[in-house]
N, C-alpha and C positions, 0 to 999 in steps of 0.2 A: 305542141303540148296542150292536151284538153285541160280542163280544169280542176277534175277531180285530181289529174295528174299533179298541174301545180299544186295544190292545197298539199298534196302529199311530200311536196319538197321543198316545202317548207323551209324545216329548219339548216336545209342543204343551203337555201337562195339565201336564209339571215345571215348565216357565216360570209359567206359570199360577198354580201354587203358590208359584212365590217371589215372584213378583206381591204374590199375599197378604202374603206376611211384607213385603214391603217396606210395604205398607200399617201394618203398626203402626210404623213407625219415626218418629223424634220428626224436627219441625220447626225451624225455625230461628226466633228472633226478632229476625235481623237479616239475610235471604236473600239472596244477592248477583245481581245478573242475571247471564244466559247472557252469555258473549262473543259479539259479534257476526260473524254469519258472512261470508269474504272476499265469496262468490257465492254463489246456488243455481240450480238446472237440473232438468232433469228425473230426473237418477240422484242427487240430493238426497235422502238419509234424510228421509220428510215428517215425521218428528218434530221434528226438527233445525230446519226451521221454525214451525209451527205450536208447538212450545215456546218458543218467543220472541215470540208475539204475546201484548201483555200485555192485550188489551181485544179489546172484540167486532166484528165487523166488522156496520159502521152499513149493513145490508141488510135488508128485508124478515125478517122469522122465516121460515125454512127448512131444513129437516132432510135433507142428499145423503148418498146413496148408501147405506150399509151399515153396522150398526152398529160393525165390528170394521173397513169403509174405509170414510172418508168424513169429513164438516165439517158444519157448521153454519153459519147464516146467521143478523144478529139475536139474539145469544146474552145470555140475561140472567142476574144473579148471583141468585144465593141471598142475603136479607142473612145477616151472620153471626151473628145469633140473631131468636129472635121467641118467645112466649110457651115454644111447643115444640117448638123443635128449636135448637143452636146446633153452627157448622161446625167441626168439627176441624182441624186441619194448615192453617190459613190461608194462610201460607206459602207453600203450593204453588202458589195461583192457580186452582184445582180445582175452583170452587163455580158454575163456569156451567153452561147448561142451555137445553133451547130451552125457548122461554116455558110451554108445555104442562107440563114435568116443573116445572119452580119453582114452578105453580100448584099442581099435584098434588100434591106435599112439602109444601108450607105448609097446605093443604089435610088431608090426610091426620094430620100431626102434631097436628093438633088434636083427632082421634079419637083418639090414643093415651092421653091417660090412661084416659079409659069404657073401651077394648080390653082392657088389660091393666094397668091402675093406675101405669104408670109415668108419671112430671114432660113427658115429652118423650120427643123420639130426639137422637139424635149423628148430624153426617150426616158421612162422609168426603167420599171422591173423588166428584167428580159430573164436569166434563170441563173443559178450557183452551175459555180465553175464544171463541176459534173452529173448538172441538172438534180433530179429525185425534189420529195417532199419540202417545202422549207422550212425552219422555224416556224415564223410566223406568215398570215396570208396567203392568200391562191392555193386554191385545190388543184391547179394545173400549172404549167411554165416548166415541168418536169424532162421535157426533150428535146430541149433546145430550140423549137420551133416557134413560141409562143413571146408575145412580147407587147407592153404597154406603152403605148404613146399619150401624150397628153395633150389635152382638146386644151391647151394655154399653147400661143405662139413663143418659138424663138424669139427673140431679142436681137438687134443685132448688133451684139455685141457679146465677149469673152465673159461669160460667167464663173466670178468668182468662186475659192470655194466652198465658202460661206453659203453666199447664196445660193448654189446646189444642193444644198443642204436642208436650209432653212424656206426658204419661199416655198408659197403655195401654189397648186395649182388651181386655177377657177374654175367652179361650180356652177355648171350650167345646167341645172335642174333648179325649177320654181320649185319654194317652200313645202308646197302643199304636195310635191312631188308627181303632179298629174299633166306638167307641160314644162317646156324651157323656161329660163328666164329672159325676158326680151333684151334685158338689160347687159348681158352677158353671149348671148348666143347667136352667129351672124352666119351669113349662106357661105359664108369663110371656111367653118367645121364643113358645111355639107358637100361642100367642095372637096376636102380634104379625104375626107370617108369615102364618100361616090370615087377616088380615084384609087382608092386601096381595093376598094370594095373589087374594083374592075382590071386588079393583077391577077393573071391567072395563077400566080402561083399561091395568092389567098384562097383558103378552106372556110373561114368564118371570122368576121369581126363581133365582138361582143360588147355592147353600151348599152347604156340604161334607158330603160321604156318609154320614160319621157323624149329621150335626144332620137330614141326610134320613132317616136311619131311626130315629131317636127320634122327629120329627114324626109318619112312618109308625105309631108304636105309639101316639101318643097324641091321636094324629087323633079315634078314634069311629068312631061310623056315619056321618059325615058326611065324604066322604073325596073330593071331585071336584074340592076347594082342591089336592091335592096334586098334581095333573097337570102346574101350570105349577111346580111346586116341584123344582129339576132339580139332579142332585150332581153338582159339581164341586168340585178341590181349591183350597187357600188360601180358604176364605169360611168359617174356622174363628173368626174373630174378628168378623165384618159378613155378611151378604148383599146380595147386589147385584138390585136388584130393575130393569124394562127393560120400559119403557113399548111401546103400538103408536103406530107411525108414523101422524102424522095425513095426512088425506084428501090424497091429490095429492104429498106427499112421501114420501122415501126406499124402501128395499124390508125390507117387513115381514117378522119373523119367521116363519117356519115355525107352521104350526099344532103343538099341542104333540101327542105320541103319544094313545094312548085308553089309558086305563086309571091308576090312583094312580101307579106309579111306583114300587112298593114289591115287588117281586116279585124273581125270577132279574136285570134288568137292573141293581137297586141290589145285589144281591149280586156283580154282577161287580168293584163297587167295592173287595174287600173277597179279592181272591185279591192273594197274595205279589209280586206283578210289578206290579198296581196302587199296592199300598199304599207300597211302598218301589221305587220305580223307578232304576235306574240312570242315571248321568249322560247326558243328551243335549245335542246343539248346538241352541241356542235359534232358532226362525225366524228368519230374514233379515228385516230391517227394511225396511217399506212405502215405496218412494219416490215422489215425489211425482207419477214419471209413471204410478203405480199407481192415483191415487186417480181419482172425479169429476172431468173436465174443469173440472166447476162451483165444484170447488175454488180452481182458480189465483184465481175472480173474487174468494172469498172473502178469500184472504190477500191481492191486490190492491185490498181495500177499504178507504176512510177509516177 
């Protein structure tokens, strides 16, 4: 993405980042449901539905349309712990997935300790029960493919459910937002990433500029992990890692650029109008005649 390009997306990337923050905010141990809507139609905010469906809709596994429009079909939970990895923010409803990526997660987390010596992962947002827009945060997480882990290690130990609620996760971006914090940030993460980064069945990890260019230095010679490892704001406290679409559904990611990623393109990250951007009006929210036809069948399913 050139420059003129970023400046122009702006107020895409400020939402984006408060997306982020809103990701460490504490949950509730007692969450009230959504009030129920009089109607919906086709100029229905598709969040405004799809955040009200509290279960998955009993179809086929199927992953429509697009990661940032689109639903799921057949959506399964995460449970919320297993040897390694336990769900944050339960609360939310967040821990579904198409059957691929809960494979992959359960999967995966059990390479994390040999990877980087850590108990486990912490997993955040992963998507509503039958994916689409949500409430609040993320422009994407919509097809079940997509899903946040948190740059804070497991514990090893059974977290209560308080504390999945409430605790934070650690912020590994310096103040001034133009490097790590050394204080906070260990070849631990780079471990971690480098080995997601190098599942084939990852499309794109998404973290913030700063954690991409400390990776960038402590890469090595072995630096062709870093290609799908892509900066964007708010992913100072998790990265969001974003599976390929399996055979026959949704529309895949773009192939990633050629080259690390660490050059003139991560330094645009990092100019005054980047780093501290002035207020913008956040996008307009998806509505439902926006999304997959093959939607409606979804949220009209058992």
């Amino acid at each position: 993405m050139r420059a003129n390009q970023l400046l122009r997306c702006l107020p895409v990337l400020l939402a984006l980042s408060l997306s982020g923050a809103r990701a460490q905010e504490g949950g509730s141990l007692d969450p009230a449901p959504l009030p129920p809507l009089a109607s919906a139609g086709p100029s229905t905010p598709a969040k405004e539905v799809f955040g009200r469906k509290a279960r998955p809709a009993r179809l086929p596994p199927r992953a429509i349309g697009f990661y940032s429009r689109g639903c799921f079909a057949g959506g399964q939970a995460l449970p919320l712990e297993g040897q390694t990895w336990q769900v944050m923010r339960p609360s939310r409803n967040r821990y579904w997935g198409h059957p691929k990526l809960i494979a992959f997660l359960e999967q995966f987390s059990a390479k994390v300790p040999a990877i980087n010596g850590w108990p486990g992962i912490l997993v955040g947002d992963v998507a509503q029960p039958r994916g689409g827009p949500m409430i609040t945060g993320h422009a994407s997480h919509q097809i079940g493919l997509d899903a946040d882990l948190w740059l804070t290690a497991m514990p090893g130990r059974k977290l209560s459910r308080s504390d999945r609620e409430e605790i934070a996760a650690i912020n590994l971006v310096r103040q001034d937002r133009r490097d790590v914090d050394p204080s906070a940030y260990t070849l631990a993460h780079m471990k971690l990433v480098r080995a997601m980064a190098q599942e084939p069945e990852v499309a794109r990890i998404f973290i913030n500029p700063a954690i991409k260019r400390a990776l960038c230095r402590d890469a090595g010679p072995d630096r062709a992990w870093l290609a799908k490892v892509r900066p964007l704001w708010g992913h100072n406290y998790h990265f969001h890692v974003r599976l390929h679409c399996p055979p026959g559904e949704c529309r895949d990611q773009d192939p990633v650029p050629q080259g690390d990623g660490c050059g003139d393109d991560l330094d645009r990250w990092f100019t005054r109008e980047m780093l501290f951007p002035g207020p913008g009006a956040p996008p307009p929210p998806l509505l439902l005649s926006q999304l997959p036809a093959e939607c409606s069948k979804v949220l009209a399913a058992p």
